[in-house]
ZAMARGU-4260 file (C-alpha; in steps of 0.2 Angstrom, whole numbers, plus 5000, padded with zeros to 4 digits):
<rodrens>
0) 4883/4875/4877 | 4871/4861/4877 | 4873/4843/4881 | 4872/4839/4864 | 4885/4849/4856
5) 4897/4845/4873 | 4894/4823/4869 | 4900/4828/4852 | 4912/4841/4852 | 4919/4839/4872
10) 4919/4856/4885 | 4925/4870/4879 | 4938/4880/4890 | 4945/4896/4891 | 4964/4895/4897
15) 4971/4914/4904 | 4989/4913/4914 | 4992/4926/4929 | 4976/4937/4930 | 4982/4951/4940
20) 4967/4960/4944 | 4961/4961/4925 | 4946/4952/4923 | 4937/4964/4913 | 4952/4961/4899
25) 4951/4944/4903 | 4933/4942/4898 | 4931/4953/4884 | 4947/4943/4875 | 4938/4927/4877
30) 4922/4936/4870 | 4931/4941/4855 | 4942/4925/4854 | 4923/4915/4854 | 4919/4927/4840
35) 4934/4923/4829 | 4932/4906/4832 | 4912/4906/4829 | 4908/4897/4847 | 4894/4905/4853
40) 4901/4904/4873 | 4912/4895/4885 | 4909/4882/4897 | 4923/4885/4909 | 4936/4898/4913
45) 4952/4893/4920 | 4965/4908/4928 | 4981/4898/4934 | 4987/4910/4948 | 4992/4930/4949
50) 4971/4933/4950 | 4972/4947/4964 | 4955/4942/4974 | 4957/4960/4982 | 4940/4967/4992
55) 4947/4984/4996 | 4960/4994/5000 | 4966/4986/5016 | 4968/4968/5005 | 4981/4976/4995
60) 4990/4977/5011 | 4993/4957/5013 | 4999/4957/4994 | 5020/4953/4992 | 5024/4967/4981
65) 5031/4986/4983 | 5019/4999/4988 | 5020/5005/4970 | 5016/4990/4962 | 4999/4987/4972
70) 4983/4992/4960 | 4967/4989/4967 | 4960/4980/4950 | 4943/4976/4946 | 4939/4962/4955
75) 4931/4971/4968 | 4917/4976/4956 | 4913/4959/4954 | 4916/4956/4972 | 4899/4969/4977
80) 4889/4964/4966 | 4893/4979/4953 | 4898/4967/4938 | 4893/4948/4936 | 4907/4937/4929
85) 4900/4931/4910 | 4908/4915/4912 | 4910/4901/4926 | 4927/4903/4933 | 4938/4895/4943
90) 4955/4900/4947 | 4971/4894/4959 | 4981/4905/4970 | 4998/4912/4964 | 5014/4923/4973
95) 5005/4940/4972 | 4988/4939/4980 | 4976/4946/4993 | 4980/4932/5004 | 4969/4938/5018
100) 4956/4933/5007 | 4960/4916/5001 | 4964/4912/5019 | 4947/4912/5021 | 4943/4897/5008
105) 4957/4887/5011 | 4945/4870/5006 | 4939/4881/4991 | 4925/4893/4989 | 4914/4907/4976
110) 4929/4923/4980 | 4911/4932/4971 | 4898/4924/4961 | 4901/4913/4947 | 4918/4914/4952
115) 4927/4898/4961 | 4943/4899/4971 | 4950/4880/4969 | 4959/4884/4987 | 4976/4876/4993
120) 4973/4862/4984 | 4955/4852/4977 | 4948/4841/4964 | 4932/4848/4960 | 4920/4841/4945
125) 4913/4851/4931 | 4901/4837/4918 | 4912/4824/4914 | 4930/4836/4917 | 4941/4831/4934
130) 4951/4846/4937 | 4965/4845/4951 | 4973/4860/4957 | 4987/4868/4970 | 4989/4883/4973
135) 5004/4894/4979 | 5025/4891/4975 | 5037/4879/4978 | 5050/4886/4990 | 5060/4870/5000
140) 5063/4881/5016 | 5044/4883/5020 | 5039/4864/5011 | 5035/4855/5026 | 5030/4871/5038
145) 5012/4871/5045 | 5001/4885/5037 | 5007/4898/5053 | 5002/4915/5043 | 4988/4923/5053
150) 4982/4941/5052 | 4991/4955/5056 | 5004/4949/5043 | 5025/4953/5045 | 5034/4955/5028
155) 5038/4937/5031 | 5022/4930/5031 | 5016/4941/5017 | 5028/4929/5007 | 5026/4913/5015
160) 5008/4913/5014 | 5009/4909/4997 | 5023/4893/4997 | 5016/4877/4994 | 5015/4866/5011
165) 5019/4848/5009 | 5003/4841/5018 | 4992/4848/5004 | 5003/4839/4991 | 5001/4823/5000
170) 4983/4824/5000 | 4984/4827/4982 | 4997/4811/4981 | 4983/4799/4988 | 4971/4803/4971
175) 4971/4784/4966 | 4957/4788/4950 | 4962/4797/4934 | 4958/4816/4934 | 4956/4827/4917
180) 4966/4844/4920 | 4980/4847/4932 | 4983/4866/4936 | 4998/4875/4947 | 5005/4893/4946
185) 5022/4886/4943 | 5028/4874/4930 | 5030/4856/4937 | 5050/4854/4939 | 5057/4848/4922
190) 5042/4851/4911 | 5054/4862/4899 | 5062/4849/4894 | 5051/4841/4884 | 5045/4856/4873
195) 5053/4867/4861 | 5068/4871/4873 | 5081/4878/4864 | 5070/4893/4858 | 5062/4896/4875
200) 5081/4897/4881 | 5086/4910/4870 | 5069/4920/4874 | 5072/4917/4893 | 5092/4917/4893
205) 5092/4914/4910 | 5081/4899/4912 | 5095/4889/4904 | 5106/4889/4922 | 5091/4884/4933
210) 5085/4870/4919 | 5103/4862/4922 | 5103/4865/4941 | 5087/4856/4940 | 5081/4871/4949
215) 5069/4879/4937 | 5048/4876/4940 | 5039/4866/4956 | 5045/4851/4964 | 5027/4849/4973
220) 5020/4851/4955 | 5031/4840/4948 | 5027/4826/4960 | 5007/4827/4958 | 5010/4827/4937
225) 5018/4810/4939 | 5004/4804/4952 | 4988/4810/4944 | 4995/4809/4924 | 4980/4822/4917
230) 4979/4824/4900 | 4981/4841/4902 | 4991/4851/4914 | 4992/4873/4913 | 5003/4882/4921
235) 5005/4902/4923 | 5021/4910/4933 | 5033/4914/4920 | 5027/4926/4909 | 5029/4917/4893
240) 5019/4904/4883 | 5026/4888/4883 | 5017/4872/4879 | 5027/4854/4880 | 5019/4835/4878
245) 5026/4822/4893 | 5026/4807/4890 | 5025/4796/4906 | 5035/4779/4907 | 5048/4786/4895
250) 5066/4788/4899 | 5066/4809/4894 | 5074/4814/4876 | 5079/4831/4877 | 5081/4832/4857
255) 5063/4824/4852 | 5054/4841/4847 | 5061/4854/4836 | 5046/4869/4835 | 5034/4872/4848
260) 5024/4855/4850 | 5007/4864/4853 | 4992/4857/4859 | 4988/4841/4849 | 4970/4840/4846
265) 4956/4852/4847 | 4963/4869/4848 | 4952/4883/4845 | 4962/4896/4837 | 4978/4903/4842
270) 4983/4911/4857 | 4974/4929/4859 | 4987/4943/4859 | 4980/4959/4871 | 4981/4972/4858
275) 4971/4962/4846 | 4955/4966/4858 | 4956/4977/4869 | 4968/4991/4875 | 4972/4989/4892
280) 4972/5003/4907 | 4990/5002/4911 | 5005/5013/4911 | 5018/5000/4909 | 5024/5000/4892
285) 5032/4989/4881 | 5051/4990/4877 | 5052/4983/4858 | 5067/4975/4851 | 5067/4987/4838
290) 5071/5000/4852 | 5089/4991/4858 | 5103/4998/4852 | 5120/4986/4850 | 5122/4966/4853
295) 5128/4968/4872 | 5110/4977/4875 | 5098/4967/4887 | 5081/4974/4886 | 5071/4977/4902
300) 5057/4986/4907 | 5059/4998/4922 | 5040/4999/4923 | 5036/4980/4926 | 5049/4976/4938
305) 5056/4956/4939 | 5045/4952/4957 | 5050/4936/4961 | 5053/4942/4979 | 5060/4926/4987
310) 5065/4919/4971 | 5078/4906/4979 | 5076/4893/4988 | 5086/4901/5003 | 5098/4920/5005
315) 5116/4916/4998 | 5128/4919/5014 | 5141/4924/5000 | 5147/4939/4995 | 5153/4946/4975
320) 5167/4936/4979 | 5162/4923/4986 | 5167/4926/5005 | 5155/4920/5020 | 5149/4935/5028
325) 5135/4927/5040 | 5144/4919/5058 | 5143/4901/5057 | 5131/4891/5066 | 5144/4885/5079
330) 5147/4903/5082 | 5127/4905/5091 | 5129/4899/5111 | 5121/4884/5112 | 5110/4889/5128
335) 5105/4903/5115 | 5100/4889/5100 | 5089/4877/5114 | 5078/4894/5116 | 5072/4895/5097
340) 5055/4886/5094 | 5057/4868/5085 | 5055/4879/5066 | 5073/4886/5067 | 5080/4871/5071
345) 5091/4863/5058 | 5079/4852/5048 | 5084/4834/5047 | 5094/4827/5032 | 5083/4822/5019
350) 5084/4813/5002 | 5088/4821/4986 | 5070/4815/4984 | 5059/4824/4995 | 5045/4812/4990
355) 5045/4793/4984 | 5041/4793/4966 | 5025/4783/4966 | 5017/4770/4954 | 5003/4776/4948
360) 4987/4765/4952 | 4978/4754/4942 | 4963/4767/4938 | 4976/4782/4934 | 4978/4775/4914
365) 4982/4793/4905 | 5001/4790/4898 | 5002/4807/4888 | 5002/4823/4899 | 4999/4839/4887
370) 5008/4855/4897 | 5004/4875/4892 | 5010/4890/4901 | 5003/4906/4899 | 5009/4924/4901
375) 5000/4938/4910 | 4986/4949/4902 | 4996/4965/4896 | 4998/4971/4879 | 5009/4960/4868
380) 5005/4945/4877 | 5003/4927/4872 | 4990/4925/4890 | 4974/4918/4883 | 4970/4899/4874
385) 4954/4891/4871 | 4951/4874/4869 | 4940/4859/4867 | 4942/4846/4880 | 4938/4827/4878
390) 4939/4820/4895 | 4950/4805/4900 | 4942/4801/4917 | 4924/4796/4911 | 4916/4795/4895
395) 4902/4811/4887 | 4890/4799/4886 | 4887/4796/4904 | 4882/4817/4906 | 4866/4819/4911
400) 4851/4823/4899 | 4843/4837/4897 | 4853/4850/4907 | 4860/4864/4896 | 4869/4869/4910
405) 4885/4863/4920 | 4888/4863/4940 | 4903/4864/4949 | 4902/4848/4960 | 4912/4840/4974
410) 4923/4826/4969 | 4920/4809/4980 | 4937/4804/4981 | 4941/4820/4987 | 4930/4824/4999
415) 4937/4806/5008 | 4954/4812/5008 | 4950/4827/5014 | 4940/4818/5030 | 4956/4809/5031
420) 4970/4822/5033 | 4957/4834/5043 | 4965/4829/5058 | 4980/4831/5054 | 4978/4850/5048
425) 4990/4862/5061 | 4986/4879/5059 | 4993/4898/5068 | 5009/4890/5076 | 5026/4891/5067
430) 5033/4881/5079 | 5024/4866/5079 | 5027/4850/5068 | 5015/4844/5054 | 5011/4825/5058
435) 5022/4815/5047 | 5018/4803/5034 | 5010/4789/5036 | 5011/4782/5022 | 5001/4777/5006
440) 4992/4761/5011 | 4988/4769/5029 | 4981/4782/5021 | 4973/4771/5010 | 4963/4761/5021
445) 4954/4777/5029 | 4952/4785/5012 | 4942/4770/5008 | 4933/4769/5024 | 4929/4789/5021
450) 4923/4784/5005 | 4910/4776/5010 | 4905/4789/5023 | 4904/4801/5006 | 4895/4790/4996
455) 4883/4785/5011 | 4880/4804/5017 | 4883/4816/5001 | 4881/4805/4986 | 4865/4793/4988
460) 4858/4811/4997 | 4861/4822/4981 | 4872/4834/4989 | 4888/4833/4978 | 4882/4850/4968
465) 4895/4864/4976 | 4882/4878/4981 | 4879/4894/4978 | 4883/4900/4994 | 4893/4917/4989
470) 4893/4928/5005 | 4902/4946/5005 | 4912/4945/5021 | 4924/4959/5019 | 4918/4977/5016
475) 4917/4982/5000 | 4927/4996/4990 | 4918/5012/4990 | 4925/5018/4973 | 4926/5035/4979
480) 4939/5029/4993 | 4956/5031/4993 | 4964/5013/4984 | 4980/5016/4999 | 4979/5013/5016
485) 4995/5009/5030 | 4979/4998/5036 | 4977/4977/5036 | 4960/4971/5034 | 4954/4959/5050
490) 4951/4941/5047 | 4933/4936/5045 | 4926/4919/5048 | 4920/4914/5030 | 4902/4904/5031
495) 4906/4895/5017 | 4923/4887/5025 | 4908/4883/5038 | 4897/4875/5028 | 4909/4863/5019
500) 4917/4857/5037 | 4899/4853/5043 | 4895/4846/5027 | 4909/4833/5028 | 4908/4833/5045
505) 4925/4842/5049 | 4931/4852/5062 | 4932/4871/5056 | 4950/4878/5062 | 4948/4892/5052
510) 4935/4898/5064 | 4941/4912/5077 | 4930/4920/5088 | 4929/4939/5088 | 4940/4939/5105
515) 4953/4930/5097 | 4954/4941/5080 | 4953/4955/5091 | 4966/4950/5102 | 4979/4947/5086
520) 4976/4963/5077 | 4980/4972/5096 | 4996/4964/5098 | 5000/4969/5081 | 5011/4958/5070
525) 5023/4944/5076 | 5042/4949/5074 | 5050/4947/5056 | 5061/4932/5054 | 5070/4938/5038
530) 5072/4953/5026 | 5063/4955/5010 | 5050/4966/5004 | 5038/4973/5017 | 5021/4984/5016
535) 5029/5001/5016 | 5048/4997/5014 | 5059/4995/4999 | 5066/4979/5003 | 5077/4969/5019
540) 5094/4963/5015 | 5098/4968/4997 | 5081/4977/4995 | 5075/4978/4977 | 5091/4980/4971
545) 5109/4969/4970 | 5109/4966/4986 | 5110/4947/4994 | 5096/4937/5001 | 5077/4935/4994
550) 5076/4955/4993 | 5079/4953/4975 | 5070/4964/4961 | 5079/4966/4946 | 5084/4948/4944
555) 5076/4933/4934 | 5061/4940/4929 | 5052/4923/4935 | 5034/4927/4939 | 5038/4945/4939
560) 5024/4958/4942
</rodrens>
């Protein structure tokens, strides 16, 4: 789209919830969708989690999910070069991905041409758009545990991978200037409760529990919606379109909409359902209501199995009626306890807030946060919205003329806090401690000296455009291969992570040298420290089944496969 119509009309976005490995679907809905509506493109795609970045065979490996579940997709086709994604795209990292490829672009990178991995967490620039993202889960147990995971991965680390770490949310706590579009997997923690609750309770019977328990969505999420305030927030995770309007400084009323609120303002069209475009390759099929017989009935598909694999914030210790069947701490010799590394120790008491509810600063003036959740891209399915965005952070006018099209760029602010909290990055060692918090006004005085480093080095030098530096690291699926293997892929050194630490003049700790990578993948992977779901096995303690523990497979349904 040109400058013109974008200072006139805003950016036009293409929303889509988990992608899991369809982006073929994915893009030939939104082509369809711009039909129906008349646009003649899109200017951004935006995948909130679930994308399934998988290379090859050996990628699938690193994915939480049973053996059965694990579908190579077609990612890899854009991956060698076989297909070109249509569309600039940027996406966030969910529960169910190849992990051992995101790893590689932790700070954000191109996952294949023209299409952008956000990493742990980023604010990134597209025209006059500020989009914030983080990547990952909340799960309380892993919160503030250093990123340990490093190929070979256990079963363990297959999960935890994935679990939002509290010293990326902190970064994202320092943003002190307003930002456009705030993505996570996961809904922010208490979002529901400012849409059309009642009729997404009786759809999802058993959000209802967790919404009291206060329990359902991301605290981490949660905290960075009330700190950076966008005027837009899109979520994936739970398999059902949802949309809510917060608005901040207001005690909550839980009564104040009655029908879904929508998306006030320029929405193109209504959410694309799959079978309106295109029939998708799948074998799962849908179980109608029509097919249910009698009012006790619950319907559930056997073929798309509820895969929120640690779905609880720790195992129960309780048995079906509620007897303690795990030995008391007191029970463990305490010359036995003084051996475990400093991680098993029992964490110190915190508050019932794990962070300070900050102020927002003086340049964060958005009051009105408009929330949508997607589902996933299967027949049936509410997963795709397009939508014309106004930005809040910085007026159309000030685009510059005479470029028809848009660059992903590097966000100045950004880049400072990044500088900042390099040092502090602990990586490969689940023992260690992640350096505490410092505080905002610490902080605050060495983003603001970093600022000026930034604007100094990168900005008056013209190199804020994120480059086009896409660069095949992994071996690419031979289509005539097998799409299983018992095999993990090694880890790669990623020249793009590379480029970005020397560009900010950073340390690269995600550099190993081949000795090192060849070292881990000889002593094999580190010893599991819980049950649950791994690469060839049905499950640790409960399995898939009714068992206790985070083994569980037919429960909740919450970001299900």
């Amino acid at each position: 789209m040109g400058t013109r119509l974008l200072r006139e009309k805003g950016l036009r976005i293409a929303v889509e919830g988990c992608g899991h490995g369809t982006l073929n679907s994915i893009y030939a809905s939104i082509r369809r969708s711009c039909e129906i509506n008349r646009w003649d493109g899109i200017d951004l795609v935006v995948i909130g989690g679930d994308f399934q970045a998988v290379r090859n065979a050996k990628d699938l490996n690193c994915m939480a999910c049973p053996v059965k579940y694990r579908k190579i997709g077609d990612f890899h086709e854009y991956y060698s070069g076989a297909r070109t994604a249509p569309y600039l795209t940027i996406f966030i990292g969910g529960n169910h991905e190849a992990s051992s490829h995101l790893w590689e672009l932790y700070y954000g990178g191109w996952a294949a041409p023209n299409i952008y991995y956000l990493g742990a967490a980023n604010v990134v620039r597209l025209g006059p758009l500020r989009i914030a993202g983080l990547s990952g889960i909340w799960k309380g147990y892993n919160y503030r545990k250093p990123h340990h995971e490093r190929l070979p991965y256990n079963g363990d680390d297959e999960r935890s991978i994935y679990h939002v770490r509290e010293l990326d949310v902190r970064k994202l706590l320092q943003i002190r200037t307003q930002v456009d579009i705030g993505l996570s997997h996961d809904w922010p923690n208490g979002i529901e409760m400012n849409g059309d609750y009642d009729t997404l309770f009786r759809r999802k019977k058993h959000f209802l529990a967790d919404s009291k328990a206060g329990t359902l969505g991301s605290k981490a999420a949660k905290f960075v919606l009330d700190r950076v305030r966008p005027a837009y927030w899109f979520s994936a995770h739970m398999h059902v379109k949802y949309s809510a309007i917060l608005e901040h400084d207001k005690s909550l009323q839980h009564d104040f909409v009655r029908g879904s609120p929508g998306l006030v303002g320029k929405v193109g069209g209504q959410g694309v359902k799959n079978e309106e475009v295109i029939d998708l390759d799948s074998d799962w099929d849908m179980v109608k209501l029509s097919e249910v017989q009698g009012p006790a009935a619950k319907v559930h598909n056997d073929e798309e199995i509820a895969l929120d694999i640690d779905d609880v914030d720790a195992p129960s210790s309780m048995d079906k009626a509620g007897n303690n069947d795990r030995p008391s701490l007191q029970d463990v010799p305490t010359s036995l306890r003084e051996q475990l590394p400093a991680s098993f120790n029992r964490p110190e008491p915190q508050s019932s807030k794990l962070t300070p509810r900050l102020p927002p600063p003086s340049q964060i003036t958005n009051t009105l946060t408009r929330f949508l959740a997607l589902d996933k891209c299967m027949p049936g399915r509410e997963f795709l919205q397009i939508l014309e965005i106004e930005p809040v952070s910085a007026s159309l006018e000030a685009l510059p003329r005479g470029e028809d099209r848009l660059r992903l760029e590097y966000d100045k602010e950004w880049l400072a806090i990044t500088r900042t909290f390099a040092p502090e990055l602990v990586l490969g060692n689940p023992g260690a401690t992640v350096p505490p918090n410092r505080g905002e006004a610490a902080y605050l005085c060495e983003i603001e000296r970093e600022e000026k480093w930034v604007e100094e080095n990168l900005v008056q030098k013209g190199k804020m455009a994120i480059p086009e530096n896409f660069t095949v690291t992994a071996p690419v699926q031979d289509p005539a291969a097998p799409t299983s293997t018992h095999d993990q892929p090694e880890e790669h050194n990623n020249p793009q992570t590379q480029a970005f630490c020397d560009l900010i003049g950073i340390e690269n700790k995600f550099s190993a040298s081949e000795e090192e990578r060849r070292q881990r993948m000889e002593e094999g992977q580190p010893p599991e420290r819980g049950g649950g779901f791994g690469r060839d096995r049905g499950g640790g303690r409960g399995g898939r089944g009714r068992g206790r523990g985070r083994g569980r497979g037919r429960g909740r349904g919450r970001g299900g496969w």
